[in-house]
VOZA-73924 format. One record per residue (C-alpha): residue in one letter; x, y, z. Coordinates in steps of 0.25 Angstrom, whole numbers, plus 5000, padded with zeros to 4 digits. Each point is the difference from the previous one (the first is absolute). Layout:
N
<pt><r>A</r><X>X</X><Y>Y</Y><Z>Z</Z></pt>
...
END
This chain:
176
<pt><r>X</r><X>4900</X><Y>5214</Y><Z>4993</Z></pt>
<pt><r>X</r><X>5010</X><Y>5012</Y><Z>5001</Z></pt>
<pt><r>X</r><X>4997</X><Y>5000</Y><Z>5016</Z></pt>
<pt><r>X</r><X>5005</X><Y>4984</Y><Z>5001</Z></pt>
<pt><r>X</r><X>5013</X><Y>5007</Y><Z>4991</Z></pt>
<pt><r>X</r><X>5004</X><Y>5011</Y><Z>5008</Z></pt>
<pt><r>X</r><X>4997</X><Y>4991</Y><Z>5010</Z></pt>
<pt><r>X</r><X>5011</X><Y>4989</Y><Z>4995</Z></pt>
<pt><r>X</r><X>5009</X><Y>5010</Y><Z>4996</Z></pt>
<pt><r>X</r><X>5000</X><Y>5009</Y><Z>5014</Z></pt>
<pt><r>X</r><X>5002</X><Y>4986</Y><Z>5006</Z></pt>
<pt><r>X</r><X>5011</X><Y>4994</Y><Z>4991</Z></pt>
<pt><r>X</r><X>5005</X><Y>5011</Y><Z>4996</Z></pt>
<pt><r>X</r><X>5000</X><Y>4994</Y><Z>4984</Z></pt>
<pt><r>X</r><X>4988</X><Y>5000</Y><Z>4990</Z></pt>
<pt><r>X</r><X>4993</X><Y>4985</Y><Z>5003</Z></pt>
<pt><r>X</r><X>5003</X><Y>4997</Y><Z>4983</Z></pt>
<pt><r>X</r><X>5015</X><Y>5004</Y><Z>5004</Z></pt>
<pt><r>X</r><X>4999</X><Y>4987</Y><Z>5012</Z></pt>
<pt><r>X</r><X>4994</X><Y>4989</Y><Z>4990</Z></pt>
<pt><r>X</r><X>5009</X><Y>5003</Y><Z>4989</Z></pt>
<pt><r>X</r><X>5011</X><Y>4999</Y><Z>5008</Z></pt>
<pt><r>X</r><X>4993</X><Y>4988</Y><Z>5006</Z></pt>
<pt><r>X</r><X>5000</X><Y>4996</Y><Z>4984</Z></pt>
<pt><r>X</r><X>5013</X><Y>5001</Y><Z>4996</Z></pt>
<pt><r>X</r><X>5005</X><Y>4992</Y><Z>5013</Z></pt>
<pt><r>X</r><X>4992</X><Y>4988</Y><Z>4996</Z></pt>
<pt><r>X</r><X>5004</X><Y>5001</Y><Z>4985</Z></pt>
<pt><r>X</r><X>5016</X><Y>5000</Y><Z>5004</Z></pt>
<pt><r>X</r><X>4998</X><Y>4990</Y><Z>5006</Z></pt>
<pt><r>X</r><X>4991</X><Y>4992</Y><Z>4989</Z></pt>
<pt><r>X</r><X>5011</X><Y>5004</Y><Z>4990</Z></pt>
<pt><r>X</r><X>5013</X><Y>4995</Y><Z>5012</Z></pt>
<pt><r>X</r><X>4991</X><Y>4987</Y><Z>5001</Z></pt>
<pt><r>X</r><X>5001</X><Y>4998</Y><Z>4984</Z></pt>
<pt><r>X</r><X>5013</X><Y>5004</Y><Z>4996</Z></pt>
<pt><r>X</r><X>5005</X><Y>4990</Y><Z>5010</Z></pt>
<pt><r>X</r><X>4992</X><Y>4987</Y><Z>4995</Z></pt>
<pt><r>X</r><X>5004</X><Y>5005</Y><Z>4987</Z></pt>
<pt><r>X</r><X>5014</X><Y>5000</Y><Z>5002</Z></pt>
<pt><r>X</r><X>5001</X><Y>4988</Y><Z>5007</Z></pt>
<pt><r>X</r><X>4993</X><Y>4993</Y><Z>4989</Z></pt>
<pt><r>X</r><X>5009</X><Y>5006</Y><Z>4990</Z></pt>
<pt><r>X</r><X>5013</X><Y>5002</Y><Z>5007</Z></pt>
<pt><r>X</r><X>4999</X><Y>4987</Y><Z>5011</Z></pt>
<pt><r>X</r><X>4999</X><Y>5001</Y><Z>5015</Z></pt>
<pt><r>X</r><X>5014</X><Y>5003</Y><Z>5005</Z></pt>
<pt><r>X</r><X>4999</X><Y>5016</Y><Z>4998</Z></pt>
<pt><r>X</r><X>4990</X><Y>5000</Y><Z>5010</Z></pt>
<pt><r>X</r><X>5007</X><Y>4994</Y><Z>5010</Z></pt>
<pt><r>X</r><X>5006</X><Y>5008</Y><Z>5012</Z></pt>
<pt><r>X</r><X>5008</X><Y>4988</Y><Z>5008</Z></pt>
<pt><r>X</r><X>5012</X><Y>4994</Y><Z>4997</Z></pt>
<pt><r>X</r><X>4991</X><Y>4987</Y><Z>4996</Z></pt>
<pt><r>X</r><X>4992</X><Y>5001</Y><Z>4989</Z></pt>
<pt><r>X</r><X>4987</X><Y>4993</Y><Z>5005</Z></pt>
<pt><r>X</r><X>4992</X><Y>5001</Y><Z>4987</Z></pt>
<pt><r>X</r><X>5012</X><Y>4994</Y><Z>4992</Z></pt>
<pt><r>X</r><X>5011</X><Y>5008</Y><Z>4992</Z></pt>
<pt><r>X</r><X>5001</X><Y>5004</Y><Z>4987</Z></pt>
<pt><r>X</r><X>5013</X><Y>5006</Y><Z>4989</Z></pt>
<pt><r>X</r><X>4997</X><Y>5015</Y><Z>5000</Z></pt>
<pt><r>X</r><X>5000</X><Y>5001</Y><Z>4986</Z></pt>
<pt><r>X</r><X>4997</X><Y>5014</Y><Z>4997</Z></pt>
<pt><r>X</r><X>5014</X><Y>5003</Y><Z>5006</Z></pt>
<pt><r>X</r><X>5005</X><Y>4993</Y><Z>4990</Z></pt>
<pt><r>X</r><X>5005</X><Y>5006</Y><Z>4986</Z></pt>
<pt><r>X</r><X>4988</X><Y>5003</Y><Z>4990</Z></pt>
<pt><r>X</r><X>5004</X><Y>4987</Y><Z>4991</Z></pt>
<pt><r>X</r><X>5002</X><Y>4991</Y><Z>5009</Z></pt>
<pt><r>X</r><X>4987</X><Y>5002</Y><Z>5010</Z></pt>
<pt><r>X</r><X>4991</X><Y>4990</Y><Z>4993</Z></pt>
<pt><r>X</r><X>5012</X><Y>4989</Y><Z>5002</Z></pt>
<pt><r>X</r><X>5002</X><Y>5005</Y><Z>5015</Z></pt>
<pt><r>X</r><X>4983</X><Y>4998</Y><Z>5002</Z></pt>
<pt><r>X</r><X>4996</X><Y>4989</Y><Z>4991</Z></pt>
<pt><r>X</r><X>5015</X><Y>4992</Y><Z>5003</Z></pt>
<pt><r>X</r><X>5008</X><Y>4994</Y><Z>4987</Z></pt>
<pt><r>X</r><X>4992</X><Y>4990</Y><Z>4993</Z></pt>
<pt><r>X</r><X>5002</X><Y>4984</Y><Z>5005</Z></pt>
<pt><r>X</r><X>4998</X><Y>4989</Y><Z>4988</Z></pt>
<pt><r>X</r><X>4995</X><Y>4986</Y><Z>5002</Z></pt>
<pt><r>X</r><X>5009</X><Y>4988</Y><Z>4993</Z></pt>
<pt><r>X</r><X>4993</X><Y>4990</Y><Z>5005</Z></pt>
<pt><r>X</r><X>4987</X><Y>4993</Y><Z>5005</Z></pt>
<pt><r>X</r><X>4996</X><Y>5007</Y><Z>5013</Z></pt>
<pt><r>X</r><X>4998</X><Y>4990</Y><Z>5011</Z></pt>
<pt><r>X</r><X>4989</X><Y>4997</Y><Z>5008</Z></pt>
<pt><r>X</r><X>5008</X><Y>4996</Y><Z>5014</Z></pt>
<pt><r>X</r><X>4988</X><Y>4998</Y><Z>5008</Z></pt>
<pt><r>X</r><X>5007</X><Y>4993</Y><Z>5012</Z></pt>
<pt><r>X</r><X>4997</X><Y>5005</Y><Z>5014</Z></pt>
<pt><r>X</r><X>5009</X><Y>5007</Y><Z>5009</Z></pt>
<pt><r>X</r><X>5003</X><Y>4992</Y><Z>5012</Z></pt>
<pt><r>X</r><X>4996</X><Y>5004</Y><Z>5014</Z></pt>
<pt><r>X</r><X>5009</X><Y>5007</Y><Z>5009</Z></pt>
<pt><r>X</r><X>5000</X><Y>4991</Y><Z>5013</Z></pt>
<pt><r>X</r><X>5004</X><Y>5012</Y><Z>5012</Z></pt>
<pt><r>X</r><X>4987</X><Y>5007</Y><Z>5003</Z></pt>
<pt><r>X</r><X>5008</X><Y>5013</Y><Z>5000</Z></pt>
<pt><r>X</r><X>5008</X><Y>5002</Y><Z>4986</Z></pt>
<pt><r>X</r><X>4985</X><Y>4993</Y><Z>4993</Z></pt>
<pt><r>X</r><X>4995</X><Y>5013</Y><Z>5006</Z></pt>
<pt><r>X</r><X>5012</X><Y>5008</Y><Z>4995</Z></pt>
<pt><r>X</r><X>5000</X><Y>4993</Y><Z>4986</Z></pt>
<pt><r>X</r><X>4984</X><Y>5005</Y><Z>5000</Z></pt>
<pt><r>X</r><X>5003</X><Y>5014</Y><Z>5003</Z></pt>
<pt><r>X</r><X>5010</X><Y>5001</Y><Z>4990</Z></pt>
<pt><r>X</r><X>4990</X><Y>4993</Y><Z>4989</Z></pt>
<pt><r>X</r><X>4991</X><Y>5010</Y><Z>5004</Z></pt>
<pt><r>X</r><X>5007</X><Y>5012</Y><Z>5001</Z></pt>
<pt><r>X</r><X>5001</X><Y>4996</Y><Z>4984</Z></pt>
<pt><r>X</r><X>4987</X><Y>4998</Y><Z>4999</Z></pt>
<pt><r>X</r><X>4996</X><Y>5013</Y><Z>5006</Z></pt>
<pt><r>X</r><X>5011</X><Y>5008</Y><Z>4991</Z></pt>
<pt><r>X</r><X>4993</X><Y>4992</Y><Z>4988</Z></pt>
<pt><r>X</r><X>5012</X><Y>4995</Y><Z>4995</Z></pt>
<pt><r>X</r><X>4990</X><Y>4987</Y><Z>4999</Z></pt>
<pt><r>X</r><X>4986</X><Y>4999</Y><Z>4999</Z></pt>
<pt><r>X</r><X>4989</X><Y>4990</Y><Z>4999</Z></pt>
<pt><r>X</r><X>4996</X><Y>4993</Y><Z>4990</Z></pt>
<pt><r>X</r><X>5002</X><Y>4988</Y><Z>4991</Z></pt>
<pt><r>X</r><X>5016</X><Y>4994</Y><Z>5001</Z></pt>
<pt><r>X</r><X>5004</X><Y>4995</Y><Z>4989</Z></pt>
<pt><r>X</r><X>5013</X><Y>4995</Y><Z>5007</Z></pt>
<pt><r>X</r><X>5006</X><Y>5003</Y><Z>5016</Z></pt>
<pt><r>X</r><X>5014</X><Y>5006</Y><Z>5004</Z></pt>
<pt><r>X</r><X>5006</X><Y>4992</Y><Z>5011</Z></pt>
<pt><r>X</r><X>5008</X><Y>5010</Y><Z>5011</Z></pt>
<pt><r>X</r><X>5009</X><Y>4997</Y><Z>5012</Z></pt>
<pt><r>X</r><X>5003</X><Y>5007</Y><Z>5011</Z></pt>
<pt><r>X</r><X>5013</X><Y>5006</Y><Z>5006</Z></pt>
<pt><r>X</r><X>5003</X><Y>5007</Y><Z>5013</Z></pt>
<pt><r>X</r><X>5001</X><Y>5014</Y><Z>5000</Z></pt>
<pt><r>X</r><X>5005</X><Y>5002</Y><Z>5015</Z></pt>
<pt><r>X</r><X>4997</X><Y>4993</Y><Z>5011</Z></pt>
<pt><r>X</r><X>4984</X><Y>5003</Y><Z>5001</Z></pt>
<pt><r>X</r><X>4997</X><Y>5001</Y><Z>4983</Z></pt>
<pt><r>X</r><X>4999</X><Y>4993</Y><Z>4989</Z></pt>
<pt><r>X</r><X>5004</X><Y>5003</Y><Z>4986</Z></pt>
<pt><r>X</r><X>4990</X><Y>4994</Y><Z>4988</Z></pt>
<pt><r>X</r><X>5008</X><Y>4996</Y><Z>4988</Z></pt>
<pt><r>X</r><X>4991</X><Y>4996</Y><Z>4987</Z></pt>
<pt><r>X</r><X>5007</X><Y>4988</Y><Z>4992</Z></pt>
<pt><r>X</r><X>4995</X><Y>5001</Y><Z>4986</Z></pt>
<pt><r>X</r><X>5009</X><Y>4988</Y><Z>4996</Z></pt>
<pt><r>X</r><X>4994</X><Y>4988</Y><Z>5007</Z></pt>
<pt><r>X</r><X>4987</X><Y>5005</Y><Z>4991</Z></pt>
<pt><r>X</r><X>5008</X><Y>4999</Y><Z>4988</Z></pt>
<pt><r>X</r><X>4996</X><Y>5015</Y><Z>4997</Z></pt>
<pt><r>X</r><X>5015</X><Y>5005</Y><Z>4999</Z></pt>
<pt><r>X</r><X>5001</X><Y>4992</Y><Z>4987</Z></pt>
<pt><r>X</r><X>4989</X><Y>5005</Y><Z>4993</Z></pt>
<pt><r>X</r><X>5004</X><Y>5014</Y><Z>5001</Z></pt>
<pt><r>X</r><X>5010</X><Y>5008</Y><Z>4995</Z></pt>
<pt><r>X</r><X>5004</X><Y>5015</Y><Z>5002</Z></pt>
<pt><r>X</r><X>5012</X><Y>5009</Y><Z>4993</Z></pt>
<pt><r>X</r><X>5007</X><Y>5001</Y><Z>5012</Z></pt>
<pt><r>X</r><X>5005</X><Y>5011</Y><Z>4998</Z></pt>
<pt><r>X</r><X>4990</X><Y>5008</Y><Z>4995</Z></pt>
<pt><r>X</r><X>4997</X><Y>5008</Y><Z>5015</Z></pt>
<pt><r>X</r><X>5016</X><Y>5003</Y><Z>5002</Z></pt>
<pt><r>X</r><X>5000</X><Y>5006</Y><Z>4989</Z></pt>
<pt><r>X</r><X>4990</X><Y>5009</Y><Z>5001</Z></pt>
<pt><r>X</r><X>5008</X><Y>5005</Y><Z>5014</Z></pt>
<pt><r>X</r><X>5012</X><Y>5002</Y><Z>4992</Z></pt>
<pt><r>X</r><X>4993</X><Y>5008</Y><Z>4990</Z></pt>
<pt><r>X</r><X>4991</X><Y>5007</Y><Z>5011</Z></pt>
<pt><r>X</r><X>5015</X><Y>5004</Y><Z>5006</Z></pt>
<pt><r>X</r><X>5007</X><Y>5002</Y><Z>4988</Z></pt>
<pt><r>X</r><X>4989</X><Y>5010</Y><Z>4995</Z></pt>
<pt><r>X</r><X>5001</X><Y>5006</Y><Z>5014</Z></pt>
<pt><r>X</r><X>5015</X><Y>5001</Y><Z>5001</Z></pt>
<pt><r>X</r><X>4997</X><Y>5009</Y><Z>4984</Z></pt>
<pt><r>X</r><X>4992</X><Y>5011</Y><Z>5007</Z></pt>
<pt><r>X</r><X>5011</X><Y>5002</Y><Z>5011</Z></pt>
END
């Protein structure tokens, strides 16, 4: 065994345990890169991933940027209460008749999908959407919660996020 070491070391130059712990802790970095980032993504949400101007995965708030008492708020969102019955609006969008904007209106839907905006599963009641141009050659989806009756049923403070911003910026505005 100690000619098959000199051997390796005269040829490498390095001790053969040196090469596969080296070898070792290449491979673990990496195990730990892969992990952090599908723990953050869970945590945190897709969009700090993203490099590109479009957020492919889908975008959330940064929340840890936000002041320490207000970062559940920024993640969770302020709470919405239900005053009525929700409904169960199960009537079909209709079929766009041009070949082209149905193929548009299908990669907007699921470029939703994909960001998991929606998923599958049981529907208890649909949103309708129309359509607008963007340009000459895009569409713009817009999602209409009222033909659903879904807007009534729903209530929010409405002001609940803006002031969070002015007490981000006042708290800011303290430090300076």
């Amino acid at each position: 065994m100690p000619a098959a070491r000199e051997s390796f070391l005269s040829f490498h130059g390095k001790c053969p345990l040196d090469s596969i712990c080296k070898l070792l802790l290449r491979r673990w970095v990496t195990n730990v890169r892969r992990s952090l980032t599908q723990y953050l993504s869970t945590k945190y949400g897709r969009g700090w991933l993203s490099r590109e101007p479009e957020w492919k995965s889908g975008s959330r708030l940064m929340f840890w940027r936000w002041p320490e008492g207000q970062q559940r708020v920024a993640r969770d969102g302020y709470q919405q209460f239900i005053v009525a019955k929700l409904p169960t609006y199960k009537c079909p969008q209709p079929k766009e008749r041009d070949v082209t904007i149905r193929t548009q209106v299908k990669d907007k839907l699921e470029a939703v999908r994909r960001k998991k905006y929606i998923d599958k599963g049981h529907v208890n009641s649909l949103t309708s959407y129309f359509r607008v141009p963007k340009g000459d050659r895009d569409i713009r989806m817009v999602y209409d919660a009222t033909r659903s009756r879904l807007n009534e049923c729903l209530w929010a403070h409405p002001m609940q996020l803006y002031q969070m911003m002015i007490q981000t910026y006042l708290g800011m505005s303290r430090r300076t």
